[in-house]
MIMAR-520667 format. One record per residue (C-alpha): residue in three letters; x, y, z. Coordinates in steps of 0.1 Angstrom, whole numbers, padded with zeros to 4 digits, always signed. Example, Ala and Ser with C-alpha at 12.3 -4.5 7.8 and 13.67 -1.06 7.14 Angstrom:
<recs>
ALA+0123-0045+0078
SER+0137-0011+0071
</recs>
This chain:
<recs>
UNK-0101-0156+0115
UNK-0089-0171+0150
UNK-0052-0173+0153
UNK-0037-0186+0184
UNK+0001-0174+0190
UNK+0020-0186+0219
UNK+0051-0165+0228
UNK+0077-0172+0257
UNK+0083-0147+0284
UNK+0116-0130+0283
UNK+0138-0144+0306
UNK+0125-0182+0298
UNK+0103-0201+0275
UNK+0083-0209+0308
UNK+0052-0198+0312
UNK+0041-0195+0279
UNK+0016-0164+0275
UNK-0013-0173+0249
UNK-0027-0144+0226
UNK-0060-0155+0211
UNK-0062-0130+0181
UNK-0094-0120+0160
UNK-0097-0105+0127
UNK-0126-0081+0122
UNK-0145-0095+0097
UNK-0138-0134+0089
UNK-0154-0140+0057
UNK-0152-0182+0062
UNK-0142-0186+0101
UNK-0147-0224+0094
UNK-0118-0220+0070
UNK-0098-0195+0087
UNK-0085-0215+0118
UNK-0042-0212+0118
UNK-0019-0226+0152
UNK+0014-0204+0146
UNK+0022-0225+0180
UNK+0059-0211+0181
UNK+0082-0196+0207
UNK+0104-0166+0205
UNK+0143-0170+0211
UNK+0150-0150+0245
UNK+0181-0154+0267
UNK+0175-0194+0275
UNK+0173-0229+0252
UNK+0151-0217+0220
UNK+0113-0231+0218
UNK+0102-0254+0194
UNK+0109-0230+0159
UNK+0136-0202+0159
UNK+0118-0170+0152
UNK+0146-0147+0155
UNK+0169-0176+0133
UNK+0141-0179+0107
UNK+0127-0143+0102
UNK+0119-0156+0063
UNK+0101-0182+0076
UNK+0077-0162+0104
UNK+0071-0133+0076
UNK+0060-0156+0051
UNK+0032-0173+0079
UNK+0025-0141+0090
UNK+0016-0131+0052
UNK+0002-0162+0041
UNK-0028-0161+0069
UNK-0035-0130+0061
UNK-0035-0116+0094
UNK-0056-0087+0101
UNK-0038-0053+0110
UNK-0051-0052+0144
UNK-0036-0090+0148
UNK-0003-0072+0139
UNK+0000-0051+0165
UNK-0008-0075+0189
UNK+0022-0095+0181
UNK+0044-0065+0182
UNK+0031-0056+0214
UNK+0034-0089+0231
UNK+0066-0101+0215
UNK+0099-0080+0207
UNK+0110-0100+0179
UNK+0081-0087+0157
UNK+0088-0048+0165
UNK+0128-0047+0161
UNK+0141-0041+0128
UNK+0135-0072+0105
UNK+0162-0062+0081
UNK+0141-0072+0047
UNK+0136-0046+0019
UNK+0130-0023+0008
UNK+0131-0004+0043
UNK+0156-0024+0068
UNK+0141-0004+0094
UNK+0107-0018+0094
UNK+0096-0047+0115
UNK+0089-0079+0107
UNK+0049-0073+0114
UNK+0053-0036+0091
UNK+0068-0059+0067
UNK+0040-0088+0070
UNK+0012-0056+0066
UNK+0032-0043+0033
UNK+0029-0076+0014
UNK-0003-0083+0023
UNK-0010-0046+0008
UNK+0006-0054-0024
UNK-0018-0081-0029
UNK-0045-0056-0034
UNK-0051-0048-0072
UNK-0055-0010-0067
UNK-0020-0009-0042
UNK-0003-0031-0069
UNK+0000+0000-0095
UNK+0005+0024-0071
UNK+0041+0042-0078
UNK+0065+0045-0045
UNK+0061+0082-0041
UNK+0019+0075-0042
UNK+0021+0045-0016
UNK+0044+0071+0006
UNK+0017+0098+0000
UNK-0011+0072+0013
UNK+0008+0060+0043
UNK+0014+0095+0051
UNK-0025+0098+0053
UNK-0028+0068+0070
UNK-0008+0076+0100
UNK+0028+0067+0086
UNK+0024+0030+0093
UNK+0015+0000+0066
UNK-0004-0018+0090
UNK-0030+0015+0094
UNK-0025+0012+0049
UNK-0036-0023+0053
UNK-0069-0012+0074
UNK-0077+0019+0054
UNK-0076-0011+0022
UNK-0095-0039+0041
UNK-0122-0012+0054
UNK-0129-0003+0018
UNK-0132-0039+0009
UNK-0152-0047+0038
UNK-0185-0021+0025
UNK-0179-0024-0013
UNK-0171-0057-0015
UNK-0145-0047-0042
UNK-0126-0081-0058
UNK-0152-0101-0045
UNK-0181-0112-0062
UNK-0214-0094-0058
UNK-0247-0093-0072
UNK-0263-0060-0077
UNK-0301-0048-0075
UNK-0307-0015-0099
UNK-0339+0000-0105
UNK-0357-0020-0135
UNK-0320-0035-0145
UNK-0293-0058-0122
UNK-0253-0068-0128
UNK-0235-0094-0111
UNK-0200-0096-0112
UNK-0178-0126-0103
UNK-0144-0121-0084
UNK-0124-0126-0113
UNK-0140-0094-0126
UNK-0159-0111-0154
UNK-0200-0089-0154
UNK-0232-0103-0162
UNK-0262-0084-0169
UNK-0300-0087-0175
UNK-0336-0069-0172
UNK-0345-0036-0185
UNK-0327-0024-0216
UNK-0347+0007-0230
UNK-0315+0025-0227
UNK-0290+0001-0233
UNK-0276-0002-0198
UNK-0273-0038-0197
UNK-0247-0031-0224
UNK-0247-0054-0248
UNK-0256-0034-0274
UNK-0292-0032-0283
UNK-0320-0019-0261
UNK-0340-0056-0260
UNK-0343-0065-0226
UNK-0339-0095-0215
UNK-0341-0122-0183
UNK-0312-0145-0187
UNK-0279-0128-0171
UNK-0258-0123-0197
UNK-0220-0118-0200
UNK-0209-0085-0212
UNK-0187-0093-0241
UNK-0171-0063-0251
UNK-0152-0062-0219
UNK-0133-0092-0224
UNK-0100-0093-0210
UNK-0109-0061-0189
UNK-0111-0070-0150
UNK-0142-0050-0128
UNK-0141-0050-0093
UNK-0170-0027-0089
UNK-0205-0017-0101
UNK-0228+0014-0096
UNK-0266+0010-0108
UNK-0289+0039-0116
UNK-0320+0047-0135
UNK-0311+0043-0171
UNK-0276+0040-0168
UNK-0246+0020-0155
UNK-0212+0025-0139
UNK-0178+0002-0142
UNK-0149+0003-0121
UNK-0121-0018-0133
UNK-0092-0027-0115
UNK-0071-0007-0131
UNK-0092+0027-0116
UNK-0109+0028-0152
UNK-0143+0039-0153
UNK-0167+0025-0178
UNK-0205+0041-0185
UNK-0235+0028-0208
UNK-0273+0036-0206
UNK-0284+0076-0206
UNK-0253+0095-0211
UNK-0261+0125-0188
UNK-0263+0125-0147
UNK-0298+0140-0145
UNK-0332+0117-0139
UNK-0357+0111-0165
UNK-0380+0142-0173
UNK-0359+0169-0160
UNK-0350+0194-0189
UNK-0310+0192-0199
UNK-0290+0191-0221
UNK-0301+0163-0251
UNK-0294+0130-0238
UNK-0277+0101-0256
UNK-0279+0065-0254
UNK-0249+0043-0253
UNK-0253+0004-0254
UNK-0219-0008-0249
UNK-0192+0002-0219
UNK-0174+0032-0228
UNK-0145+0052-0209
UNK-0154+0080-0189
UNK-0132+0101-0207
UNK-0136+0135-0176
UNK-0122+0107-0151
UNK-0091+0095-0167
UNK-0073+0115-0144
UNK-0082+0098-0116
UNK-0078+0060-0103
UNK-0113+0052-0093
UNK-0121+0024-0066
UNK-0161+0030-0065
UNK-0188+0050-0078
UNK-0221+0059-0062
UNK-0251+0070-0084
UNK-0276+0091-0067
UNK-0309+0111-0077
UNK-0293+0144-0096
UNK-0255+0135-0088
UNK-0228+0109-0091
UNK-0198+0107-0072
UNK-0164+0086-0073
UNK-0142+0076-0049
UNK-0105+0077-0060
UNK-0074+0049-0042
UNK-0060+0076-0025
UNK-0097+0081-0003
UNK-0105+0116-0023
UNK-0143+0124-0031
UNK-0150+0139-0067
UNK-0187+0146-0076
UNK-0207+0150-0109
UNK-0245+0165-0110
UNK-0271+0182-0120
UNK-0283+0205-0097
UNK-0278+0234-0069
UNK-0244+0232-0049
UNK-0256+0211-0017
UNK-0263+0184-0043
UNK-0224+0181-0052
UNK-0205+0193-0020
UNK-0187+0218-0039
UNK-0194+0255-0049
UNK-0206+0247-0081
UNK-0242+0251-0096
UNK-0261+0238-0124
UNK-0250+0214-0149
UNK-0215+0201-0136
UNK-0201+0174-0155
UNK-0164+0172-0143
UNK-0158+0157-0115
UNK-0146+0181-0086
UNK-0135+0174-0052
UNK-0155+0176-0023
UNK-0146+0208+0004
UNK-0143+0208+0034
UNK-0138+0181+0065
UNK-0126+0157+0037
UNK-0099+0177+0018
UNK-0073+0159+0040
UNK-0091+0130+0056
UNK-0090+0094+0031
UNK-0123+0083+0029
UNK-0128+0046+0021
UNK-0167+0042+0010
UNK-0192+0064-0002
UNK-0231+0060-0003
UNK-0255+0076-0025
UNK-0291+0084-0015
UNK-0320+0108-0028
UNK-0301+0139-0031
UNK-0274+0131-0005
UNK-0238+0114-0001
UNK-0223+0094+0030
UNK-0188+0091+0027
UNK-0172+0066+0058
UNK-0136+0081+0064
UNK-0106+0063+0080
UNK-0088+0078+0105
UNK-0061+0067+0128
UNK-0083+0069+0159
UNK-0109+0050+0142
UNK-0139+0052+0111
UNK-0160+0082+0110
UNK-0191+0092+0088
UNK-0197+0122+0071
UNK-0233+0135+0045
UNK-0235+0164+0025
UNK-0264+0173+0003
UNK-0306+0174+0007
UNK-0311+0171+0043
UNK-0350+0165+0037
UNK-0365+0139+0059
UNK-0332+0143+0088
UNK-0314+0117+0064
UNK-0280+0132+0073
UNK-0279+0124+0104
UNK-0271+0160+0122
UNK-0305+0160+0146
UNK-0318+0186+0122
UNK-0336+0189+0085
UNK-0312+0215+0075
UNK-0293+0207+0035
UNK-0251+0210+0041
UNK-0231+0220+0011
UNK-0202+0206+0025
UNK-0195+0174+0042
UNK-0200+0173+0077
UNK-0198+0146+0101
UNK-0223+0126+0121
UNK-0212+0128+0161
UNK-0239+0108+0172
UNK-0218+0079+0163
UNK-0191+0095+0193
UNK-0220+0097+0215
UNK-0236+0063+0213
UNK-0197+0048+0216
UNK-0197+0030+0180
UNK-0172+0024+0154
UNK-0189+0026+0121
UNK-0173+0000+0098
UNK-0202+0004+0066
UNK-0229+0027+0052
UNK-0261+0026+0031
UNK-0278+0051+0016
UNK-0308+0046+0008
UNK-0337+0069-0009
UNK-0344+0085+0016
UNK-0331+0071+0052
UNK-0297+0056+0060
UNK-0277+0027+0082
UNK-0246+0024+0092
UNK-0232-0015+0111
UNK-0204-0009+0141
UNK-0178-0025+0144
UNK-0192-0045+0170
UNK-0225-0056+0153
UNK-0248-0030+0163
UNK-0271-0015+0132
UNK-0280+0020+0136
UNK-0309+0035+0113
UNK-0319+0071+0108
UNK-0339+0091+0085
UNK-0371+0093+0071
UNK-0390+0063+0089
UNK-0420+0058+0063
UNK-0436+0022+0064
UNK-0409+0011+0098
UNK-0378+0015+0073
UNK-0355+0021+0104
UNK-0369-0010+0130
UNK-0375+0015+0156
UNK-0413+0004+0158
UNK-0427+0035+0144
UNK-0429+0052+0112
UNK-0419+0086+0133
UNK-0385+0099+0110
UNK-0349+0099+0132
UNK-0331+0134+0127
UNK-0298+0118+0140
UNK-0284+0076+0140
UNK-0303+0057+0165
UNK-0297+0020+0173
UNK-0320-0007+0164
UNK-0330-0021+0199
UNK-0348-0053+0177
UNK-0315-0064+0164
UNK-0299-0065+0200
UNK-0295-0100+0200
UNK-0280-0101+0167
UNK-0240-0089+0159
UNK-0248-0076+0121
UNK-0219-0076+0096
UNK-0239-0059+0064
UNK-0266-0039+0058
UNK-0286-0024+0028
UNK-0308+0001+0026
UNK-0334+0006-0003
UNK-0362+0029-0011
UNK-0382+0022+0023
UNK-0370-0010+0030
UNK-0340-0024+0053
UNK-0321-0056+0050
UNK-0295-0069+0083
UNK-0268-0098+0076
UNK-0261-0115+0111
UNK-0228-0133+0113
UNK-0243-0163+0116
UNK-0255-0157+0079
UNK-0292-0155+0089
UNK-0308-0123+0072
UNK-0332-0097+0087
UNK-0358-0071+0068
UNK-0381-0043+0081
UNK-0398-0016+0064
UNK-0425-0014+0033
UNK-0446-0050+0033
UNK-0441-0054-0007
UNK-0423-0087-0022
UNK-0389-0074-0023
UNK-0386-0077+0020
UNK-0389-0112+0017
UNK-0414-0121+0038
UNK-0434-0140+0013
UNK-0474-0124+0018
UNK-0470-0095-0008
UNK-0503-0083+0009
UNK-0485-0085+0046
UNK-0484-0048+0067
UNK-0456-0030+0071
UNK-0429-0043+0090
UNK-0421-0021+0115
UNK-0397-0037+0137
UNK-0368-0062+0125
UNK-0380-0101+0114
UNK-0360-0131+0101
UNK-0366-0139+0064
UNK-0377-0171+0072
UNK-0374-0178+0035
UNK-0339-0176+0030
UNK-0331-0199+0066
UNK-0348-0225+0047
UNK-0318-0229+0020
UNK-0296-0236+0049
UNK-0271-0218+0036
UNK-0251-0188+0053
UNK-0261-0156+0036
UNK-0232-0130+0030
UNK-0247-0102+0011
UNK-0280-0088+0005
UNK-0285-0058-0025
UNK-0320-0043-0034
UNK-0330-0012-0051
UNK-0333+0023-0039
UNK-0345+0044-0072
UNK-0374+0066-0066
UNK-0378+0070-0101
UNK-0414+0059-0117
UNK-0421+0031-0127
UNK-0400+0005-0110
UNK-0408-0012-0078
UNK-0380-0028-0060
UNK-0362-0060-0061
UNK-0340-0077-0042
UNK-0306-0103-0042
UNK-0288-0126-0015
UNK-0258-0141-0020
UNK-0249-0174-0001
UNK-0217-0182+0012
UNK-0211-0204-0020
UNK-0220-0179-0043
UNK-0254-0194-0048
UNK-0281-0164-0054
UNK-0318-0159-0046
UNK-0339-0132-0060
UNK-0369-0120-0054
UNK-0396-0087-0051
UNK-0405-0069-0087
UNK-0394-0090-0122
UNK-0419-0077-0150
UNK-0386-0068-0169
UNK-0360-0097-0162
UNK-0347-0081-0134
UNK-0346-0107-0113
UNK-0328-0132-0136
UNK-0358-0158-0133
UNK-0383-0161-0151
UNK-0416-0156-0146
UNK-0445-0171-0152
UNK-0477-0153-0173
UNK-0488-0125-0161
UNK-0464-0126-0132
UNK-0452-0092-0121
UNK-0432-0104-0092
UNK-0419-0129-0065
UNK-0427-0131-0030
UNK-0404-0161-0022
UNK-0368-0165-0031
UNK-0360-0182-0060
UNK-0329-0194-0073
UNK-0308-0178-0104
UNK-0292-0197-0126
UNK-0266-0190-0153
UNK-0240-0169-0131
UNK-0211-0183-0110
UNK-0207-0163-0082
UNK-0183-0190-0060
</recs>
């Protein structure tokens, strides 16, 4: 969003000083364009609109455009009228521009059942302001998508979910996790019925089984009831074909789950990790071992520091923190292949964080985990890649592995606003909606020759620019598990989405033809409205 905001100097309404203002992320700049072209009442004749006569008035613009945090403070900083006290409830104290941040807050749907004394807590967190509330919400928007609608890429199995929280599902259904209650798989994305009237905003995909957040921090489970991988030896494992309550996380309001290989882990409103696993303590990030099926927090660095995404990988978590001075990212787990980031191999049973970001001056603003390497965008549009670097996964020309984040020099050109990472394949989303893929030369990079090498450095998905539409989100799969090669989804700015890479089990949502495994070019699904 561009907002221009013209404010008179104190002692006259002449010169005017212009403040051209830039939220971080637009998500339809074409849309987004807002003149506030007003004055604020110093000592002399007012401007054109009385600010300081009208407060009502200014907080309800400043609300309506949904101005971004940073935008905020800008205002206050340039103006006086929007840092003294604006005198609305339910603090008098607060200015109008903490005021504007605090209704724009409530307009999340995980801040709207947040009591007073649990909002206090989180602002607390936050750095005791609402406009540092509003980023720590908008940042966890920003790499989950939440409330927004998404299509999602599993292993053998894929969801979609619209924004007003309705989920479709279709492809492999041995275990039920499409969850409609048999174990027929099937092509055609179908609704889930049995959660009518129940509002998702987010969706986790793993071998087997399926996660639901709703928006109400309810979590919802079908497929293999157990959080270990096929053919390890646990406890007897049952199959559940319809959504059920996680009854071990009722106690908490989750915002996002991440399934990885041997663990899962939540993300709770108030920014708190909890894990669940199968498996030896740096698995979970706690001092647990074995079988752990209630969810515990994460130690460590993280006890006291609100995290606002998490990533799940082969044996590893990324969690991307919020903090006043700015984002930060943190792994814990299997450090196998360099894939957290610390310039070694070495496992961490805790969380620990990544200080290359510090060193290379970048913000990180979203993670992906994938199998087994990881990427992180800044917040100014550089992509950074580290990990395992089998078949060029990282765009760094090589297949040499990266023990610590390294920036994609192919992609210079290019301000990214989302990436995905899969099991050795990459995916970049420029702002100008044009979309980017490197790593393993199968059909789910998009390239079109299934038989092509590996791509080793970053190349446009030709494909995709030929729908001349603006690309917003890409999802693919990262299982390791046997048998299921990888697929992959964009989304269009209209909701329109392309699918292509693996589809012997309806994954893609298209249907084949005979004895068609897969899809090397993009093809359209039909039957969900993503708009």
């Amino acid at each position: 969003m561009d907002t221009t905001v013209t404010t008179a100097t104190p002692n006259g309404v002449s010169p005017a000083a212009t403040l051209q203002l830039h939220s971080i992320i637009p998500e339809n700049p074409t849309m987004a364009m807002v003149c506030l072209k007003r004055q604020c009442l110093g000592n002399s004749a007012p401007g054109d609109f009385f600010l300081a006569s009208c407060p009502s008035i200014a907080l309800h613009v400043l609300t309506t455009c949904d101005l971004d945090p940073r935008d905020l403070a800008k205002l206050e900083a340039t103006c006086s009228f929007f840092r003294k006290p604006a005198n609305f409830s339910p603090d008098l104290e607060l200015s109008i521009s903490e005021v504007a941040a605090l209704d724009i807050c409530q307009k999340r749907a995980i801040f709207k059942r947040m009591g007073e004394e649990e909002r206090q807590e989180i602002k607390r967190k936050c750095g005791g302001s609402w406009k540092r509330v509003l980023s720590f919400l908008l940042a966890g928007e920003y790499g989950n998508r939440r409330e927004k609608s998404q299509p999602l890429a599993g292993p053998g199995h894929s969801m979609a979910v619209t924004s007003k929280g309705v989920v479709y599902s279709f492809g492999s259904n041995g275990s039920g996790q499409l969850g409609h209650g048999t174990v027929e798989d099937t092509w055609q994305p179908r609704p889930i019925r049995s959660l009518n009237g129940i509002r998702i905003i987010q969706v986790a995909l793993g071998a087997d089984r399926t996660m639901l957040i709703s928006d109400a921090g309810e979590v919802y489970a079908f497929g293999k009831d157990c959080f270990s991988d096929p053919g390890l030896v646990v406890q007897e494992t049952k199959v559940i074909t319809t959504p059920q309550r996680v009854k071990s996380l009722t106690d908490i309001f989750v915002v996002q789950a991440a399934i990885g290989y041997h663990f899962t882990a939540v993300l709770s409103r108030e920014g708190k990790v909890y894990t669940l696993a199968w498996g030896k303590d740096e698995r979970l990030g706690h001092g647990t071992d074995l079988s752990c099926l209630l969810p515990r927090p994460l130690l460590g660095a993280l006890e006291n520091v609100p995290v606002v995404q998490i990533a799940a990988g082969f044996c590893y978590l990324l969690a991307l923190a919020y903090q006043p001075t700015g984002m930060a990212v943190y792994s814990v787990g299997c450090g196998l292949g360099g894939k957290l980031g610390h310039g070694s191999t070495i496992s961490e049973k805790q969380p620990r964080l990544i200080e290359q970001f510090s060193l290379l001056k970048m913000e990180p603003v979203m993670i992906s985990a994938g199998a087994w390497h990881a990427a992180v965008v800044g917040r100014d549009g550089r992509v950074c890649t580290w990990g395992w670097g089998r078949y060029g996964c990282l765009g760094h020309g090589t297949e040499e592995l990266e023990l610590a984040p390294k920036v994609v020099e192919g992609l210079k050109d290019v301000k990214a606003v989302h990436v995905a990472a899969g099991e050795y394949t990459t995916f970049v989303v420029s702002d100008d909606g044009q979309v980017y893929s490197f790593g393993c030369g199968e059909a789910n990079l998009g390239q079109g020759d299934v038989e092509e090498n590996n791509t080793l450095t970053p190349k446009l998905v030709s494909s995709l620019k030929e729908t001349k539409e603006r690309v917003v989100h890409v999802s693919l799969t990262k299982s390791v598990s046997f048998p299921w090669n990888g697929h992959t989804f964009a989304m269009t700015e209209s909701g329109t989405v392309y699918a292509f890479g693996s589809g012997g089990r309806g994954q893609l949502g298209v249907q084949l033809g005979d004895n068609m495994m897969e899809r090397a070019e993009p093809a359209k699904v039909i039957g969900i409205d993503l708009s």
